[in-house]
Structures are given as structure tokens and as C-alpha cells.
C-alpha positions in Angstrom: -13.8 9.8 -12.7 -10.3 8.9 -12.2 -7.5 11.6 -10.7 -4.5 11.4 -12.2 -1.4 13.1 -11.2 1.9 12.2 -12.5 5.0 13.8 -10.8 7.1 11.7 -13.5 6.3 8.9 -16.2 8.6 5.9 -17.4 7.4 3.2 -19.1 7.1 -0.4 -17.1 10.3 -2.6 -17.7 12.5 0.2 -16.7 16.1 -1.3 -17.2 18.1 -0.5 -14.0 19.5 2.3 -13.5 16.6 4.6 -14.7 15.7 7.1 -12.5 12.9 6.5 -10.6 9.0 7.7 -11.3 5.8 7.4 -9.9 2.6 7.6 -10.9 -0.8 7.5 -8.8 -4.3 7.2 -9.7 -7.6 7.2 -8.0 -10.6 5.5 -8.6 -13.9 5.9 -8.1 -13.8 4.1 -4.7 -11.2 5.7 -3.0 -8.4 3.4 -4.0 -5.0 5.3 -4.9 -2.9 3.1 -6.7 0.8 4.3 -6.8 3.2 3.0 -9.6 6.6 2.3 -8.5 9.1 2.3 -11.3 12.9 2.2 -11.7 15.4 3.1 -9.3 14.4 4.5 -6.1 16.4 6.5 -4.1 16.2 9.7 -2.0 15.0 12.1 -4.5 11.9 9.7 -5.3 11.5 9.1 -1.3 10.6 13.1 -1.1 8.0 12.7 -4.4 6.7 9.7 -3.0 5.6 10.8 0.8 4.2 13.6 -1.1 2.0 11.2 -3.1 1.2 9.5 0.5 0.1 12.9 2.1 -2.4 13.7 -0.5 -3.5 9.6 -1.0 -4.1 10.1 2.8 -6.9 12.4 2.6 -8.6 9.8 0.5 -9.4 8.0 3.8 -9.4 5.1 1.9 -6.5 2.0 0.6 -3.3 3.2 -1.3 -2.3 0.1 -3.3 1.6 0.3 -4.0 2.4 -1.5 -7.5 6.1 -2.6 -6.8 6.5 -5.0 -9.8 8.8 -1.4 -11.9 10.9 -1.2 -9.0 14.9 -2.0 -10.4 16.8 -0.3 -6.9 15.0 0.7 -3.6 16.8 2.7 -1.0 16.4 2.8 3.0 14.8 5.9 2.1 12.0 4.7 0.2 11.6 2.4 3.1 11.6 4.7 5.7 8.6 6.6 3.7 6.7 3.4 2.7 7.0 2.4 7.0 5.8 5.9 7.7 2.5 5.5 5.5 1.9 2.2 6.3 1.1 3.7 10.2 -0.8 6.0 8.7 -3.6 4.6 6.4 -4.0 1.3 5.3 -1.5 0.4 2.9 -0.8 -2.5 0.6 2.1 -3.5 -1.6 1.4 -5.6 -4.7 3.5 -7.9 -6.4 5.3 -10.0 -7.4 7.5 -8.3 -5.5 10.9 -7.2 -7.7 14.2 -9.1 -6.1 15.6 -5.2 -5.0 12.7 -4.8 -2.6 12.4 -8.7 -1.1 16.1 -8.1 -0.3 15.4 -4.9 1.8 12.5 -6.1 3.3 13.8 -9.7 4.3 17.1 -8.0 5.6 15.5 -5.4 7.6 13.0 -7.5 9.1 10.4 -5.1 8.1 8.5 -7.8 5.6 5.9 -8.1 8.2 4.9 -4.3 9.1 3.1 -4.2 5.4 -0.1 -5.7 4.1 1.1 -7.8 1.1 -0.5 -8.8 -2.4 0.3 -11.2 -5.0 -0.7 -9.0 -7.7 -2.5 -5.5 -8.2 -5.6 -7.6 -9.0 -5.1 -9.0 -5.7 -4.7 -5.8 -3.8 -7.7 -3.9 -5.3 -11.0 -4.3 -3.6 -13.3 -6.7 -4.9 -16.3 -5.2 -6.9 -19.5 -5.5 -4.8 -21.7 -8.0 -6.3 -24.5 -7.4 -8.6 -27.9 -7.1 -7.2 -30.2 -9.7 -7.5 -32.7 -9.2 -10.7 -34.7 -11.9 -9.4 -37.2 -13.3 -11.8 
């Protein structure tokens, strides 16, 4: 069963200047996925540490889908830092230009776990057992 909880919606290919949303999900391995969408600033920073606190009781991966993301502020940073000390954290791509700016001129590319796409980030499915025959 997957838990939703949605502090605010907007659709993928969020022009800039949207406000920006988040969604999160959790599946039935642990994995929170958090959706990243439009600009994010300090009111979003708040919302999304929120979402980090309660991923964080998971105990398991929070996958953060970045591809939505139009603006990003230090603020947003500052949280996404925090939770990546926290609990294992990865942010999936492609990375939006906004946040490769931030993270290339703060230097802080290498304190997060990075994925090429949300595919990428998830964990792998165990394999099927062997039916043998």
C-alpha cells in the first residue's frame, strides 16, 4: 500500500515562477520518494524538512525527484544538507540547470548521493526465485 500525502500539487513542467510543491510517496519497501516542483524558496524549505522528519521514521531511502525544480534557494539547500546527515538520501535527475548551479557554486555537489534518473535511484527489485524445473 502506498502513503500518500500531499502538502501541495502542481503538475510536472511547472513554468518558472510557479510556486513551489511537493509531493511524497511511500512504497511498499520503505522508499519515500519526494517530488520537487517549481520554484523553491523559503516557504517550501519549511514544508519540505517537514516531509524529511516524517520520511525519517521510515528508516529507509528518501529519493528526491529534482527534474520539476524551476528556482532553488539556499534554503532548500540548507534542508536538503540537513537530511542528507540524517538518513540516506538521494537526489535523482537529470538534475534541472537551477539546482547544478547551486550545487557546483557552493561546493556542496559532493555531500549528496546522486542519480541519473528516479529509475536509477529506486532500489532494484529483488530477483525472482528460482522455479527450477
Amino acid at each position: 500500500m502506498v502513503n500518500q500525502h500531499e502538502p501541495s500539487a502542481v503538475p510536472a513542467g511547472t513554468p518558472a515562477g510557479r510556486p513551489g510543491a511537493l509531493t511524497c510517496r511511500t512504497g511498499p519497501d520503505g522508499t519515500t520518494v519526494i517530488t520537487l516542483v517549481g520554484d523553491l524558496d523559503s516557504d517550501c524549505a519549511t514544508r519540505l524538512a517537514r516531509a524529511f522528519a516524517e520520511a525519517g521514521h521510515a528508516g529507509s531511502t528518501t529519493v528526491v525527484d529534482c527534474t520539476g525544480i524551476t528556482f532553488v534557494g539556499l534554503a532548500v539547500l540548507h534542508v536538503l544538507l540537513d537530511a542528507s546527515t540524517a538518513q540516506k538520501l538521494v537526489l535523482a535527475g537529470p538534475l534541472p540547470h537551477p539546482l547544478t548551479v547551486l550545487l557546483d557554486g557552493t561546493q556542496t555537489r559532493g555531500a549528496f548521493t546522486l542519480a541519473d534518473t528516479l529509475q536509477d535511484a529506486l532500489p532494484a527489485d529483488p530477483p525472482a526465485p528460482d522455479q527450477g524445473g
